[in-house]
C-alpha positions in Angstrom: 44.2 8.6 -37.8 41.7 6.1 -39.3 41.8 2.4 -38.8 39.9 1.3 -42.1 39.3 2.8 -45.5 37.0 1.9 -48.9 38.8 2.0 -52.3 36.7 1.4 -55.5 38.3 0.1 -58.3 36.9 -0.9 -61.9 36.8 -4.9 -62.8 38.5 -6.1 -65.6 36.3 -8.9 -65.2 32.7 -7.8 -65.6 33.3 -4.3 -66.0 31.6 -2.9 -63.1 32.8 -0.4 -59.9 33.8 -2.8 -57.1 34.0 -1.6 -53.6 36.7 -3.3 -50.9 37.1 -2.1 -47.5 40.9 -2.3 -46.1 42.4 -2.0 -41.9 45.3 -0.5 -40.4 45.1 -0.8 -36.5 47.1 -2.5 -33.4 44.1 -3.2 -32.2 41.8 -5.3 -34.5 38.6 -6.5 -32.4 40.7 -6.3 -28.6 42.7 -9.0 -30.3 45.8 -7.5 -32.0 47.2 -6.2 -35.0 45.7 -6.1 -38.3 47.3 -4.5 -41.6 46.3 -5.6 -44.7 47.8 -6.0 -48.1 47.1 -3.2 -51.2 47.9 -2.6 -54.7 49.6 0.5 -55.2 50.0 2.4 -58.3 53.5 2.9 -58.6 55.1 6.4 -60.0 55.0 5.2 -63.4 52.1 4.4 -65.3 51.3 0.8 -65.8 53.4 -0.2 -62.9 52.6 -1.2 -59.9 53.7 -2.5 -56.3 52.4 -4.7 -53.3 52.2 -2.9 -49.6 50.9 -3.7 -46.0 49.4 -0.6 -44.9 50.0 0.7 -41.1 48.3 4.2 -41.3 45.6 6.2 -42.7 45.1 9.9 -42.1 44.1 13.0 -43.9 46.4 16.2 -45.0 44.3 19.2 -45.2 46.7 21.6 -48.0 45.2 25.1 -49.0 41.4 23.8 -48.1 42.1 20.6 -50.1 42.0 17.4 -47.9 44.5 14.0 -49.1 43.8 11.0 -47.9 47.6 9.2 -46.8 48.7 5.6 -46.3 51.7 4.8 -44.5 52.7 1.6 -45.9 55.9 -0.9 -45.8 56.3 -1.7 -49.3 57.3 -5.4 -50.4 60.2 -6.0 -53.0 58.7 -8.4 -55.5 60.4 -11.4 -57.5 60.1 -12.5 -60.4 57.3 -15.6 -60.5 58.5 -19.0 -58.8 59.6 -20.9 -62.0 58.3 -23.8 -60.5 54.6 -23.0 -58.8 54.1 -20.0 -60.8 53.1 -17.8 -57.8 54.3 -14.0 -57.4 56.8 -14.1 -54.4 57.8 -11.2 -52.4 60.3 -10.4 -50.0 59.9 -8.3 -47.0 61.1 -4.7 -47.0 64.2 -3.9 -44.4 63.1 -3.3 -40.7 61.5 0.1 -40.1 61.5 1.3 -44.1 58.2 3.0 -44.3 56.4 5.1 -47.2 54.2 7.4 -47.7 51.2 7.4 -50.6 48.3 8.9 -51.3 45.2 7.0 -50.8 43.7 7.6 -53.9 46.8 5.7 -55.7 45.7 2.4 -53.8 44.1 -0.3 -56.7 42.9 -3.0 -54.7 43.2 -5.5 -51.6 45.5 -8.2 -52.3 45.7 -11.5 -50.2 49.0 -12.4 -49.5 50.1 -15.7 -47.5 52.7 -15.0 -44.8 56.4 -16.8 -45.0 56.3 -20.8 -44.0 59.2 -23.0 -42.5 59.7 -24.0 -46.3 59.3 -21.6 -47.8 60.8 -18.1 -46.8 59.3 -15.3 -49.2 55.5 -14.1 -49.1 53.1 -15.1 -51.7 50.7 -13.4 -53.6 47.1 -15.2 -53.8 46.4 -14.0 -57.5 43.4 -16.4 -58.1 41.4 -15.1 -55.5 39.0 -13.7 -57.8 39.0 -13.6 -61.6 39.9 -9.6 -61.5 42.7 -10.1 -59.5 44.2 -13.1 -61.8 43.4 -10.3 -65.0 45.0 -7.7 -62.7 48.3 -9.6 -62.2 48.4 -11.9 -65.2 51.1 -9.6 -67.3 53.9 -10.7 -64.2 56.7 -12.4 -64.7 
């Protein structure tokens, strides 16, 4: 098991190889938990879906090794009508999948459920690749 991993990913912004580093551990720095949010490329081409990751390991097939995510997959919603923002909705209690490393995109920042408001948004003006990146969502 590994407790971070690097995923490269082409901007749509300047055009260049970007380079992000993601976690998956119960133990970030002695101080808990830490599991953060990816892009995943979903089974169909141009489409795509939003994941906390809680594992990495490697597979080692016929002298071939895969990289593999474990990852609890968010159901999205369409955009709030009203602020515009990509809301999700946390998958059922223990429902876990499994994907290959190599279909992760990006990092994606994604602000935790408030007292107000009860579905997880997606920050998608971070940076201007991730606003390209998600702009097509309804």
């Amino acid at each position: 098991m590994y407790s971070s991993c690097r995923v490269s990913y082409p901007c749509q912004e300047t055009g260049s190889l970007e380079r992000e580093i993601f976690h998956a551990t119960s133990r970030w720095q002695n101080s808990g938990p830490r599991y953060d949010s990816v892009i995943i490329q979903g089974q169909q081409s141009l489409t795509f879906f939003f994941a906390e990751v809680h594992g990495l390991f490697s597979v080692c097939v016929d002298n071939t090794t895969f990289g593999v995510a474990i990852v609890k997959p968010f159901t999205r919603k369409p955009r709030n009508k009203i602020t515009g923002y990509i809301e999700l909705e946390e998958a059922k209690d223990g429902h876990f999948e499994f994907c290959f490393i190599e279909s992760i995109i990006r990092t994606v920042h994604i602000l935790p459920p408030t007292p107000h408001n009860h579905k997880f948004i997606v920050q998608d003006l971070t940076d201007g690749d991730m606003y390209l990146c998600l702009s097509h969502f309804k």
